[in-house]
N, C-alpha and C positions, 0 to 999 in steps of 0.2 A: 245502327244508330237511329235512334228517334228524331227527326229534325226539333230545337226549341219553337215553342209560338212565336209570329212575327211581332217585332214593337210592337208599340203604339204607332201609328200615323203620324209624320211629320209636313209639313207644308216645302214646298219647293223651294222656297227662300229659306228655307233652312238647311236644307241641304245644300244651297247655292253657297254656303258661307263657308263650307269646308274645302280647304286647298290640299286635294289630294297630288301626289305629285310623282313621279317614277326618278328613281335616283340610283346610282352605282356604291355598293357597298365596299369601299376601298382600305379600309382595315378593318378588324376585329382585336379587339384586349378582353382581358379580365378588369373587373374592376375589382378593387381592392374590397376586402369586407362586404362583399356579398355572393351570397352563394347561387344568385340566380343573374345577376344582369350581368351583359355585356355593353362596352361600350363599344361603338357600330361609329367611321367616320363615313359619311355618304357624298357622294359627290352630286350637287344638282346643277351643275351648268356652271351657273355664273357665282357658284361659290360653296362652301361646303360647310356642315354641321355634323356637332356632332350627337346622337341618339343612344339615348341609354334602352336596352329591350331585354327581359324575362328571358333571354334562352339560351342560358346559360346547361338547363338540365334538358333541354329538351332534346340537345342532338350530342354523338359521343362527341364531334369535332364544331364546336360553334366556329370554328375559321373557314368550318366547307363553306360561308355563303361570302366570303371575299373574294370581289370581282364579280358577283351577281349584282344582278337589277331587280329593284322590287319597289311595291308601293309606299307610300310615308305621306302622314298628317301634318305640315307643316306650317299650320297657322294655331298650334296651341301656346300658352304661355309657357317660358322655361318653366322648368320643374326641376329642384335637387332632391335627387337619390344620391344615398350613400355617398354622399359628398362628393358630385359630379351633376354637372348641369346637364340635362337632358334636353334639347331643340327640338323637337319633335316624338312622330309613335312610330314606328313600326306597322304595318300591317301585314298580318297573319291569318291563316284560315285554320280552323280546328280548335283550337286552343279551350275557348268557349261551351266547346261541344266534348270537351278534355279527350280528343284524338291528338295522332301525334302532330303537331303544328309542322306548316311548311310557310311558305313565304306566298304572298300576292305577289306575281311576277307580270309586266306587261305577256303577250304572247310572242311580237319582235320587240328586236331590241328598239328602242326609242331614245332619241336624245334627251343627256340628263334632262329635270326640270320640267320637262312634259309635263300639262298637268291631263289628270282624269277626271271623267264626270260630263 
């Protein structure tokens, strides 16, 4: 794999805005009429959402990551997909670089809601 070019340069307060956060992935569904998302409910502490994510094709068993911990964007505005509201992204490693994606995991485990950055 060829690494992509880095962005452009962002300024610190721009990064500062993003609420990245470690959360527990406590079910996994299909969503109806689409052949790539799942709906993901995550648990961050003090309350839980739910996240629509693309990886539906990327693994044989999209349920292997219920009861994992991984990263998540949680300061974006809902978004409907396939008629289900999305709270949040997912974060992924590969995907971009079209390898097989795995998940941003903390390295221990961390209480939901943690945030990173």
């Amino acid at each position: 794999m060829t690494p992509a070019p880095v962005k452009d340069l962002i300024s610190f307060e721009h990064f500062e805005k993003l609420d990245i956060r470690a959360g527990t992935i406590t079910a996994v569904e299909e969503v109806k009429d689409s052949d790539k998302l799942m709906k993901l409910t995550v648990d961050f502490g003090d309350h839980t959402r739910t996240i629509l994510a693309g990886i539906k094709k990327e693994r044989e068993n999209s349920c292997e990551i219920e009861g994992r911990q991984a990263l998540f964007v949680v300061n974006l505005p809902e978004r409907k997909m396939a008629g289900e509201i999305s709270q949040g992204m997912l974060f992924d490693i590969g995907y971009a670089d079209k390898l097989k994606p795995c998940l941003a995991v903390p390295e221990l485990a961390v209480p939901n809601g943690s945030r990173a950055g």
